[in-house]
C-alpha positions in Angstrom: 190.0 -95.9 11.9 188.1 -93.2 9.7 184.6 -94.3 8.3 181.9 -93.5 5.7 179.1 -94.2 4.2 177.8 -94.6 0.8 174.7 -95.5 -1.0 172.2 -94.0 1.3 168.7 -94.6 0.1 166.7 -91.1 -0.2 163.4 -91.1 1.8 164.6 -94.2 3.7 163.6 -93.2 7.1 164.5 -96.5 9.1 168.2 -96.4 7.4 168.7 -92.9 7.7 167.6 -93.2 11.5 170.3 -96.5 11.5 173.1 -94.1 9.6 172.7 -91.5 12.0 172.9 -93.6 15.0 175.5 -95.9 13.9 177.6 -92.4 13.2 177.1 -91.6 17.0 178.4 -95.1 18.2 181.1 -95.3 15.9 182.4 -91.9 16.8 181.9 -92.5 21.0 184.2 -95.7 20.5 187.2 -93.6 18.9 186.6 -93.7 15.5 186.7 -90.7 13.0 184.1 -90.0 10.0 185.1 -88.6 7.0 182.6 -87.6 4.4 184.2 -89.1 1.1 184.2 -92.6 1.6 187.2 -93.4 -0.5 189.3 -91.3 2.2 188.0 -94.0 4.4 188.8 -97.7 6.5 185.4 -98.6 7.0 182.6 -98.2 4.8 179.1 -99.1 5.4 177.0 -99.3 2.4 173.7 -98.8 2.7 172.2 -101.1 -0.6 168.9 -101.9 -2.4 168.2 -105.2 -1.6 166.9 -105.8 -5.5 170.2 -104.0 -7.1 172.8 -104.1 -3.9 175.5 -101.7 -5.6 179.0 -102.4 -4.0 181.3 -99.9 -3.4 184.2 -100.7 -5.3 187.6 -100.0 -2.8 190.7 -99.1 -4.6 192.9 -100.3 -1.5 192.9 -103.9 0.0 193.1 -102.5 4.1 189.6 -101.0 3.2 186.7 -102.8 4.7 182.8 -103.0 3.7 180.1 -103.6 5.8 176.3 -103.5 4.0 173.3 -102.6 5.1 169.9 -103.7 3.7 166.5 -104.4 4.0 165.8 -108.3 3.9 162.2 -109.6 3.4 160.7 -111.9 6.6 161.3 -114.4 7.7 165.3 -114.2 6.8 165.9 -117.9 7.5 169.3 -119.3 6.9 172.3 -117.7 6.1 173.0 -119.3 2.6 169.2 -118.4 1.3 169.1 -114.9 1.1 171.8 -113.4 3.4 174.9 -114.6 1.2 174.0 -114.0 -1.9 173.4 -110.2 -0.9 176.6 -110.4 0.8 178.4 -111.4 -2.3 176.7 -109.6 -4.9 177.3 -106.5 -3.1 181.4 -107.2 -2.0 181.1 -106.8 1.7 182.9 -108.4 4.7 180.0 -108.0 6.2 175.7 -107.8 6.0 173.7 -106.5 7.6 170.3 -107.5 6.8 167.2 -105.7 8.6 164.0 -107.7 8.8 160.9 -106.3 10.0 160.0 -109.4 12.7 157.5 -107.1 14.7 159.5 -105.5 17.3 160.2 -101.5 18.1 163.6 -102.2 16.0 164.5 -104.2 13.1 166.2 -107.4 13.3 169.6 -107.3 12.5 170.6 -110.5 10.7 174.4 -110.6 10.4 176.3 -112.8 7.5 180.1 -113.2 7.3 182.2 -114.6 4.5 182.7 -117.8 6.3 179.1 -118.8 6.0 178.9 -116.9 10.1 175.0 -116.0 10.9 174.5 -114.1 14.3 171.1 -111.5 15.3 170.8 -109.0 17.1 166.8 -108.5 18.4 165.1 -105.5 18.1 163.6 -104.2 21.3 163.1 -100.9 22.6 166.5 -99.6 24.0 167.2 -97.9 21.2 171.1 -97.0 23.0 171.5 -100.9 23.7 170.9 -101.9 19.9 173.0 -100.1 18.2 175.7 -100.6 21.0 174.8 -104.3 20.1 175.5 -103.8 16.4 178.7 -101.7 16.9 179.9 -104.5 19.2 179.4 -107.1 15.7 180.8 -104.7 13.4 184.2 -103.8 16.0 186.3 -106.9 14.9 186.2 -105.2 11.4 186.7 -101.6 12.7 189.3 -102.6 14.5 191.2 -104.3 12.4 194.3 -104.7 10.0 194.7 -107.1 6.9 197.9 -108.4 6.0 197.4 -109.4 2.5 200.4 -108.3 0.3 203.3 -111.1 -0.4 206.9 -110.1 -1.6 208.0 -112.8 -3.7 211.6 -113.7 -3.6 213.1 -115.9 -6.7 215.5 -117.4 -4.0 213.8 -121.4 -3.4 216.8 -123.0 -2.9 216.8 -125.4 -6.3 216.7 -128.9 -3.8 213.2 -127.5 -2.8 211.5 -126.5 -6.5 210.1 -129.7 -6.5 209.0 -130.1 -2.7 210.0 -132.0 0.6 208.6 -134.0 3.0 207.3 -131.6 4.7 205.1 -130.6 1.7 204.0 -134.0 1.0 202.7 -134.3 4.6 200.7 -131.0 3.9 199.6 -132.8 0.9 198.3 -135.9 2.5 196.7 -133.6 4.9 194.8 -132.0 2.5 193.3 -134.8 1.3 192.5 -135.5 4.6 190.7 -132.8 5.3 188.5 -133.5 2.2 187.8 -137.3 3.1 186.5 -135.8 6.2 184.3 -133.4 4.6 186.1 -130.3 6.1 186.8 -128.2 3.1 183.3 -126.3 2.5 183.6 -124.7 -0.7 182.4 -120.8 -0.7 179.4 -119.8 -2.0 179.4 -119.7 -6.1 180.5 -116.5 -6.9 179.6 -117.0 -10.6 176.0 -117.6 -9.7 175.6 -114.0 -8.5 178.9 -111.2 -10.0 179.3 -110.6 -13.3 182.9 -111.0 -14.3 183.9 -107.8 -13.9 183.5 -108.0 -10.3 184.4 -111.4 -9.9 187.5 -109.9 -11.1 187.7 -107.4 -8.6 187.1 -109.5 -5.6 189.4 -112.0 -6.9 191.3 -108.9 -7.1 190.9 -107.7 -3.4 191.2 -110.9 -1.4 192.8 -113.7 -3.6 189.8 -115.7 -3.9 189.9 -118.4 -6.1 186.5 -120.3 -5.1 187.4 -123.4 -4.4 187.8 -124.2 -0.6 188.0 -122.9 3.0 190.8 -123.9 5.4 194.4 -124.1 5.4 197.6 -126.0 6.4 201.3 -124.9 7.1 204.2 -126.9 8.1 207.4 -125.9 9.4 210.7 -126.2 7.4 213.3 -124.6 9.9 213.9 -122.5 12.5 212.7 -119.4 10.8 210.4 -120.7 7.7 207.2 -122.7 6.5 205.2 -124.2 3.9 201.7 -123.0 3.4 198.8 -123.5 1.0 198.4 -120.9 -1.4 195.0 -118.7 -1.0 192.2 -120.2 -3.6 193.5 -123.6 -4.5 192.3 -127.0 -4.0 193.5 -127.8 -0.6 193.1 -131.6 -1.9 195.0 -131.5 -4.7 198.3 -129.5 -3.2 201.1 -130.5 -5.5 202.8 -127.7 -7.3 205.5 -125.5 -4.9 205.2 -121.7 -5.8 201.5 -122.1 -6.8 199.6 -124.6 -4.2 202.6 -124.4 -1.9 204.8 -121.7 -0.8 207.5 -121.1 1.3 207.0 -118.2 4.0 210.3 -116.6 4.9 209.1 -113.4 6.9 207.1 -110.5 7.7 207.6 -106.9 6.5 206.3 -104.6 8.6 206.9 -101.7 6.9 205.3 -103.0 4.1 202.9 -104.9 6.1 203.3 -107.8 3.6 204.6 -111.6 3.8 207.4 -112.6 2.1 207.9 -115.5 0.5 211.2 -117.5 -1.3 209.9 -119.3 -5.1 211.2 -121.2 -7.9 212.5 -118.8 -10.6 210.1 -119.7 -12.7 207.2 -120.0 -10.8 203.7 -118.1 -11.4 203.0 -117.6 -7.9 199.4 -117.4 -5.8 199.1 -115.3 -3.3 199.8 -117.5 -0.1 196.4 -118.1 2.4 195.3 -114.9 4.2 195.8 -116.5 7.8 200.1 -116.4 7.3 200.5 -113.9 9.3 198.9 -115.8 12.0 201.1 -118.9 11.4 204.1 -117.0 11.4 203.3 -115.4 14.7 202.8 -119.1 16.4 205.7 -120.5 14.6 208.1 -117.7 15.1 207.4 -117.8 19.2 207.3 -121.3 19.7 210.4 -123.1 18.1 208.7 -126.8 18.9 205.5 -126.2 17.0 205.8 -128.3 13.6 202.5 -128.1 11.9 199.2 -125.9 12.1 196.0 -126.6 10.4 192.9 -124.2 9.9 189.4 -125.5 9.5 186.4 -124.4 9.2 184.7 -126.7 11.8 184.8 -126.7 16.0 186.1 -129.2 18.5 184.1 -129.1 22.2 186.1 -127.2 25.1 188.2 -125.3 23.0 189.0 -122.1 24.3 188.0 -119.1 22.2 189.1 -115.8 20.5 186.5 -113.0 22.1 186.0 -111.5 18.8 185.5 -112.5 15.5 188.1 -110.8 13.6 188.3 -111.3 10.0 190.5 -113.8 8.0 193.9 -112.2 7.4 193.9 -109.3 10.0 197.0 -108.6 12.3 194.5 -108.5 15.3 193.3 -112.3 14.9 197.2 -113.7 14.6 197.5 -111.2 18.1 194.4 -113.1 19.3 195.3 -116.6 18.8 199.1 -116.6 19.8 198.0 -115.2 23.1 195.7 -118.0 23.4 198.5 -120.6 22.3 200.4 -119.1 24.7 198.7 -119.2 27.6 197.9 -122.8 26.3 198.8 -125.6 29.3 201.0 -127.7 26.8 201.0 -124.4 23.7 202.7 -127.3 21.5 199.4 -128.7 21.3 196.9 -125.9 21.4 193.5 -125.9 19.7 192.4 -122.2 19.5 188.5 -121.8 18.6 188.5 -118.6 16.0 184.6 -116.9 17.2 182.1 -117.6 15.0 184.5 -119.0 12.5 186.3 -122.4 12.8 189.4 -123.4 14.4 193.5 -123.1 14.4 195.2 -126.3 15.6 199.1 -126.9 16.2 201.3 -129.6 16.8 204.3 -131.3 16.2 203.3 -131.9 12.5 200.1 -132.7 10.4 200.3 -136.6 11.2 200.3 -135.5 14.7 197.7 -133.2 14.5 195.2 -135.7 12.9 195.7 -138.3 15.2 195.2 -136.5 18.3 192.2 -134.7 17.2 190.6 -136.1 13.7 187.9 -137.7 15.8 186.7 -135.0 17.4 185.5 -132.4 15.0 182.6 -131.1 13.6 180.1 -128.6 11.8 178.7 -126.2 11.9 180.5 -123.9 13.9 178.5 -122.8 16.5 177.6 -118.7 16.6 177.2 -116.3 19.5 
């Protein structure tokens, strides 16, 4: 993956010391810079903590990381790591907090409400081999965003199945038991314009995390679309959608609608449900949450939402699963994704059992 930087503060000796080395760690682990960042897959941004200026990507498979200067003591995530972190259009901050060490802090904040540190200390070589190994999953990585609609929804299924009314039900489900956290208010910190853009980017629609799929036959599923209430699911092409394959080429899901139909993007994690469903015929159901159940086994990295590396990640784990029909995989730092014969199934064997926060390491 090439990378770049942008924003560099002049006179900013810690960051410039930060840029350089992070230039030498990035290039010893296989990565090439380029000097415009708009040639570039990973960007780090290096922002003013009062005006954090985002760079803008023109392509989706382009990935921001910032880097700023955070007043002690950082505390939470949500108080002043997120807002940074949404103001300035990242997948990921990096805020640096002077907490009396040789090195600053490095307080990291992911989309999913994620908060993980490394220390300073004095090994210099070991921290910034520390950071690389947080910002990896991201350098690393591919997203599968794009959807191919198809006008082809067979006319018997405009209006929805059973299956899709079990995905309903679940939905409302998940939000008796308090398991769709809504994202941080985007309103409260972008102007419209770049509410706009994200929106744009990532098919946000502010509303809640998580997702459910269902299988309908041997080679297709429903899923919730990407930014819609999950518990209030009812109309098929725009809360629901049918996922008939993936393109490759095109690195994009495609997707079978009502002719009519204004359709959302589908959620981010489809590529990841198709992978499960399309290896193991007996799965019926998968759900995603945003919450952790105790002795699940877990992805080693934290790769972002959407990225052909996490679907990799958690079909080997379902695979190597003792019963994979019934797997719970724990997505690092991040939540879970739970299969099983089919939503009613999945909340009975395991609606007891989970909780938040998500533990980070």
């Amino acid at each position: 993956m090439e990378f770049s930087f942008f924003g560099q503060k002049e006179g900013e000796e810690r960051l410039a010391w930060l840029r350089s080395g992070l230039q030498s760690v990035l290039e010893q682990n296989g990565h090439r810079f380029v000097p415009d960042p708009e040639d570039a897959s990973l960007v780090i941004n290096f922002a003013d903590p009062a005006r954090p200026r985002p760079f803008r990507r023109k392509a989706q498979a382009v990935f921001v990381v910032t880097v700023t200067d955070v007043e002690p003591p950082f505390g939470g995530p949500m108080e002043k790591g997120y807002p940074l972190l949404v103001r300035s259009l990242c997948n990921l901050l990096i805020g640096l907090v002077d907490e009396g060490h040789a090195l600053p802090t490095a307080h990291f904040v992911t989309p999913e409400q994620g908060h993980y540190v490394v220390e300073g200390n004095e090994d210099s070589e070991a921290y910034l081999q520390a950071v690389y190994d947080r910002i990896r999953p991201i350098a690393t990585s591919r997203l599968v965003l794009n959807n191919i609609f198809e006008t082809d929804l067979e006319e018997e299924l405009w209006d929805g199945d059973d299956v899709t009314e079990a995905i309903s039900r679940a939905g409302k489900t998940l939000d008796e038991l308090n398991l769709l956290p809504t994202p941080f208010p985007m309103e409260k910190y972008l102007n419209k314009r770049d509410q706009r853009h994200l929106k744009l980017l990532y098919g946000i629609g502010g509303l809640s995390y998580g997702n459910l799929s269902a299988r309908l036959d041997a080679g297709r599923f429903w899923m919730s679309a990407s930014g819609v209430d999950k518990s209030n699911l009812r109309e098929i092409g725009r809360d629901i959608l049918l996922v008939k394959d993936y393109d490759q080429e095109q690195n994009a899901m495609i997707l079978s609608v009502p002719p009519n139909a204004d359709p959302r993007r589908v959620s981010v994690d489809a590529i990841e449900h198709w992978m499960v469903y399309r290896e193991h015929p007996d799965v019926g159901a998968i759900l995603h949450v945003h919450a952790w159940m105790d002795g699940a086994p877990s992805t080693e990295f934290n790769y972002p939402c959407g990225t052909y590396e996490l679907g990799i990640a958690v079909a080997d784990i379902v695979r190597e699963s003792p019963v994979p029909r019934k797997a719970v995989v724990g997505l690092k730092n991040h939540g879970l994704t739970i299969v099983g014969k089919s939503m009613d199934e999945i909340f009975q064997r395991v609606g007891g059992k989970l909780y938040q926060p998500v533990p980070m390491s």
